[in-house]
C-alpha positions as CSV (number, residue, x, y, z in Angstrom):
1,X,-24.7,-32.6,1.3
2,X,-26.4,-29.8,2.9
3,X,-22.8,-27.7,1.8
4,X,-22.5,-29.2,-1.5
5,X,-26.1,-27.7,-2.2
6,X,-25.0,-24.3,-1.1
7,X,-21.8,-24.0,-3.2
8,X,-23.8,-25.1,-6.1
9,X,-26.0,-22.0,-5.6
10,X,-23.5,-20.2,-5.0
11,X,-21.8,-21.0,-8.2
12,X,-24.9,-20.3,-9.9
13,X,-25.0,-16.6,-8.4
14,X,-21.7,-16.1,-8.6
15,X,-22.2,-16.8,-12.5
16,X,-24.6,-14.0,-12.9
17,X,-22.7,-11.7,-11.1
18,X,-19.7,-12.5,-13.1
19,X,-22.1,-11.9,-16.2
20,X,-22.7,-8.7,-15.4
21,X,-18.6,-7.7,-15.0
22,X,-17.8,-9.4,-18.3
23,X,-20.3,-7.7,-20.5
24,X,-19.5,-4.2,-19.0
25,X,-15.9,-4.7,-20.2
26,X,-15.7,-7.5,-22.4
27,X,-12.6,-10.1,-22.7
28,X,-10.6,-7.4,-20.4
29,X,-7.5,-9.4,-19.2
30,X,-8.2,-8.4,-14.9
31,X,-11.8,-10.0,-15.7
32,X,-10.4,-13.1,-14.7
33,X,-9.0,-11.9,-11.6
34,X,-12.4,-10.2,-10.5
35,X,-14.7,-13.3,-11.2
36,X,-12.3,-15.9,-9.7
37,X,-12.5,-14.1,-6.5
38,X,-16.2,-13.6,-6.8
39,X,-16.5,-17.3,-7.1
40,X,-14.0,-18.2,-4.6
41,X,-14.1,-16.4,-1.5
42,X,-17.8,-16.8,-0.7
43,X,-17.2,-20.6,-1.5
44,X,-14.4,-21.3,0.7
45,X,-16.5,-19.7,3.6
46,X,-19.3,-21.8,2.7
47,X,-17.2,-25.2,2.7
48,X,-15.5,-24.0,6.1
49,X,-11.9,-24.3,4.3
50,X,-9.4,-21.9,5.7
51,X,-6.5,-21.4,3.6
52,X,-3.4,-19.6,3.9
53,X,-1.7,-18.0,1.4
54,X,2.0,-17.5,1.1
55,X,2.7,-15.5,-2.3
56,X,4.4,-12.8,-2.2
57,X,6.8,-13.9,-4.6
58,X,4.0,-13.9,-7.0
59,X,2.3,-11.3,-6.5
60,X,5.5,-9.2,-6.4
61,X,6.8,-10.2,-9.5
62,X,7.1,-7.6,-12.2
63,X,4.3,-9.2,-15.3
64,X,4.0,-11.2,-17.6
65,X,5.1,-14.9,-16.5
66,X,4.1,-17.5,-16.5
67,X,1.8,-19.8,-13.6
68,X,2.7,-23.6,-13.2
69,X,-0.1,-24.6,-10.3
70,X,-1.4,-28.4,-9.3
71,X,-4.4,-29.4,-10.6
72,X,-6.6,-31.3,-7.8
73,X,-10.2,-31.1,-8.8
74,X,-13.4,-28.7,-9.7
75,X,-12.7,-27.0,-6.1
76,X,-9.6,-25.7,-8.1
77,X,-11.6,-22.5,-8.9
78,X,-12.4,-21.8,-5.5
79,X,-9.0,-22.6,-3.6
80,X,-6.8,-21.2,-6.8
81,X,-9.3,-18.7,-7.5
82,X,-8.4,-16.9,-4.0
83,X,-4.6,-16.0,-5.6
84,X,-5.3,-14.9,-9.3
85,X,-2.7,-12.5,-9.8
86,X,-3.9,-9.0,-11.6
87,X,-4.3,-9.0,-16.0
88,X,-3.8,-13.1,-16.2
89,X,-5.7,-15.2,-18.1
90,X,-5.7,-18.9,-18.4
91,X,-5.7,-21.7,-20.5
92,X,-8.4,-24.3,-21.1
93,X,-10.5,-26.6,-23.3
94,X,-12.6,-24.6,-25.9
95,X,-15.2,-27.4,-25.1
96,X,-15.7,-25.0,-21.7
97,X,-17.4,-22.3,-23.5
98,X,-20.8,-24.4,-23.7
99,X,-20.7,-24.9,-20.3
100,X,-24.1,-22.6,-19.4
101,X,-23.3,-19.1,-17.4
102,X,-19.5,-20.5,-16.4
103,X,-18.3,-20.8,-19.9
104,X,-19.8,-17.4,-21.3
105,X,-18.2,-15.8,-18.4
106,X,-14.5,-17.9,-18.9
107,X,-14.8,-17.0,-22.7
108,X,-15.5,-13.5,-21.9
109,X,-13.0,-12.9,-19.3
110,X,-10.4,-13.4,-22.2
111,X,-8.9,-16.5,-21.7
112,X,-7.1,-18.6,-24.3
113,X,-9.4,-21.3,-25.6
114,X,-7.8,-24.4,-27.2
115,X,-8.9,-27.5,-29.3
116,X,-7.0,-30.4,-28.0
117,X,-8.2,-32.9,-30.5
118,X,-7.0,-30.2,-33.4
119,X,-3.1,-30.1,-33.0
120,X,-3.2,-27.4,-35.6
121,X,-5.2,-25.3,-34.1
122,X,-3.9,-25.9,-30.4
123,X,-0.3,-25.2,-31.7
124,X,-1.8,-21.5,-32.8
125,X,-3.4,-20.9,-30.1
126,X,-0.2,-21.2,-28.1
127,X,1.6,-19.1,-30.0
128,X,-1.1,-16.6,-29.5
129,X,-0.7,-17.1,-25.8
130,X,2.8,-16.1,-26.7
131,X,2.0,-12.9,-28.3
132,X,-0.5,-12.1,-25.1
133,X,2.6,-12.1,-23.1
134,X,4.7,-9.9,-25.4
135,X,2.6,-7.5,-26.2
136,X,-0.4,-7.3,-23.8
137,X,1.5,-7.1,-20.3
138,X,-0.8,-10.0,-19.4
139,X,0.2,-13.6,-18.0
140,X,-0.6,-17.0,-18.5
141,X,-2.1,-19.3,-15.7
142,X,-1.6,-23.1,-16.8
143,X,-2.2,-26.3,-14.9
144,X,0.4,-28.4,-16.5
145,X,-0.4,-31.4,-15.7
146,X,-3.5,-31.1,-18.6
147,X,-5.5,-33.1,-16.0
148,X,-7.0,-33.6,-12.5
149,X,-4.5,-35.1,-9.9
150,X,-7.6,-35.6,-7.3
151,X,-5.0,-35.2,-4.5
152,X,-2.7,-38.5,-5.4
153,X,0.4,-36.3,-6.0
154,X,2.0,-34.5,-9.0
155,X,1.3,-35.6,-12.4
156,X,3.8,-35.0,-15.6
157,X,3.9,-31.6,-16.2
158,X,3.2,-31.7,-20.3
159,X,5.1,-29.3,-22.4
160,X,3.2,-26.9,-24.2
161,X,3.7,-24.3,-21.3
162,X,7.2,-24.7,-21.3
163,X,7.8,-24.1,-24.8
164,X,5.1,-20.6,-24.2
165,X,7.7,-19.4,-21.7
166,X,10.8,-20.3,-23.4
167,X,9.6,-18.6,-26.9
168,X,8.3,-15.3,-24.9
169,X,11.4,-15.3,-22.9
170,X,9.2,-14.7,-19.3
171,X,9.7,-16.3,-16.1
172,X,7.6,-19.0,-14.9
173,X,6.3,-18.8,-11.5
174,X,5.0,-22.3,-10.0
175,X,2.2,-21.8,-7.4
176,X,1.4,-24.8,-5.2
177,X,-1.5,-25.9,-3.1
178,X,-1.5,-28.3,-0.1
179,X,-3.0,-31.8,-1.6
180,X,-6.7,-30.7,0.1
181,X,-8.5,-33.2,-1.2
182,X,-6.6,-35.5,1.8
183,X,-7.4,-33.5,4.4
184,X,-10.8,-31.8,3.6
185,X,-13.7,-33.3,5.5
186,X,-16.9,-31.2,4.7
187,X,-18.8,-32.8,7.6
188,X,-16.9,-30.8,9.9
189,X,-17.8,-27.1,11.3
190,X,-14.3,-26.4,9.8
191,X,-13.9,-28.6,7.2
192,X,-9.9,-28.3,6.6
193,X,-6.7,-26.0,5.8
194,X,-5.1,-25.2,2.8
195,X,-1.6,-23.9,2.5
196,X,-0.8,-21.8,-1.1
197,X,2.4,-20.9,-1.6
198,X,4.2,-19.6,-4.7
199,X,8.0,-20.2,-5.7
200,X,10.9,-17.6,-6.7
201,X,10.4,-17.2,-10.5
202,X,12.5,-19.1,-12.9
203,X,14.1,-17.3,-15.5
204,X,13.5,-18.5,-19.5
205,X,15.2,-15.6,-21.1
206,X,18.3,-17.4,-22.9
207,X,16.8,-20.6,-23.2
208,X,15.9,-22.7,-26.3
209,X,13.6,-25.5,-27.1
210,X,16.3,-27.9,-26.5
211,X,16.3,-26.5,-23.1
212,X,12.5,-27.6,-22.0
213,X,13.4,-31.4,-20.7
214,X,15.6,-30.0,-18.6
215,X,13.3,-26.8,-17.4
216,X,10.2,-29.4,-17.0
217,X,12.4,-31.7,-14.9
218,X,13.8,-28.8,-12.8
219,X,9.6,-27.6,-12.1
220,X,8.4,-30.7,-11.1
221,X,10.7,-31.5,-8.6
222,X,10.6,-28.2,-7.2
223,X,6.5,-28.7,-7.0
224,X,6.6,-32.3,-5.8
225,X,8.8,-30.6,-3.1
226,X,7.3,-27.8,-2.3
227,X,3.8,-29.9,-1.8
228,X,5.2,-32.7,0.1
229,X,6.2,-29.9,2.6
230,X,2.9,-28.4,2.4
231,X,1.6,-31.8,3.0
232,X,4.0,-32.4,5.9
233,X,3.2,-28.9,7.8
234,X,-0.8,-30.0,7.6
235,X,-0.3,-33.6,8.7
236,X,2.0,-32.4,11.4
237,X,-0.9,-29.5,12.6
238,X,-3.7,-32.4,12.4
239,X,-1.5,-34.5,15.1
């Protein structure tokens, strides 16, 4: 409890800070780079969560591309946050932008805003995530699954990323987390270990619509794969 209480304070802080760093340069891509490390790092301290990052594949990839990642649960922004690649902004609800301090700060950090209950204007804004990629040397983080997971395994990835990447004709780079939520016991000194790692890029260029089935059903298994190893290295260190 006593941890919980200080994240939240944290998060609170962390919002004003980030406050500060979006209104001196306003919906500049590397915004959301900065503030997801300002929220992170300090948090993951606090929670006693080590985690270990192996991705140099992504952050040695040439931009823009695309991010597959698993979506777990609101620690997302702190364990995630820790591997935000430079100029890449992500995607969420536009419902997120009345959220007090956070959603100011995720609006003006430049990130693409859509209305899921208006197909309409969902389908523009991902073809404006589209011309981000083109023309604004920025990339696109995306948790595909649309929803949390809450550490049961993979969900089904949805499409609309898929057909972002296929239409710009950028690589997608999946980045997967340990299933944490398993392992993490905050009533611990240290409360648990996270393993991040981030897959060779996949290549779009070439590709068609017709093409995304296929290109979904070739990311999830790699994902489910990747994270049952994770899984299977953290288990195996816990014995």
């Amino acid at each position: 409890m006593i941890r919980l209480l200080l994240v939240g304070a944290w998060f609170v802080v962390a919002g004003v800070l980030n406050v500060l760093v979006v209104l001196l340069r306003p919906f500049n891509p590397d915004n959301s780079r900065i503030c997801a490390a300002i929220y992170a790092f300090p948090a993951l301290r606090i929670m006693g969560l080590k985690v270990r990052h192996e991705v140099d594949t992504l952050r040695g990839q040439p931009r823009p591309f695309v991010v597959l990642a698993n979506h777990q649960s609101n620690h997302d922004l702190f364990v995630m946050g820790s591997v935000v690649p430079r100029r890449t902004v992500s995607i969420g609800k536009k419902s997120l932008k009345w959220v007090p301090i956070f959603g100011q700060v995720y609006w003006l950090s430049g990130n693409v805003m859509i209305d899921r209950g208006n197909a309409r204007k969902a389908k523009e804004a991902m073809l404006a995530t589209s011309d981000t990629l083109l023309n604004k040397d920025t990339s696109i983080w995306v948790f595909p699954e649309g929803t949390r997971n809450h550490g049961k395994g993979l969900l089904p990835l949805k499409k609309g990323a898929f057909h972002t990447a296929v239409t710009a004709g950028v690589p997608i780079m999946m980045v997967c987390a340990s299933s944490y939520l398993r392992h993490m016991n905050l009533n611990r000194w240290h409360s648990g270990e996270i393993i991040i790692r981030s897959l060779p890029p996949v290549e779009t260029k070439g590709l068609t619509i017709e093409d995304v089935p296929a290109l979904i059903a070739r990311c999830e298994q790699d994902m489910k794969a990747c994270i049952a190893e994770l899984d299977h290295r953290i288990d195996s260190a816990q014995a």
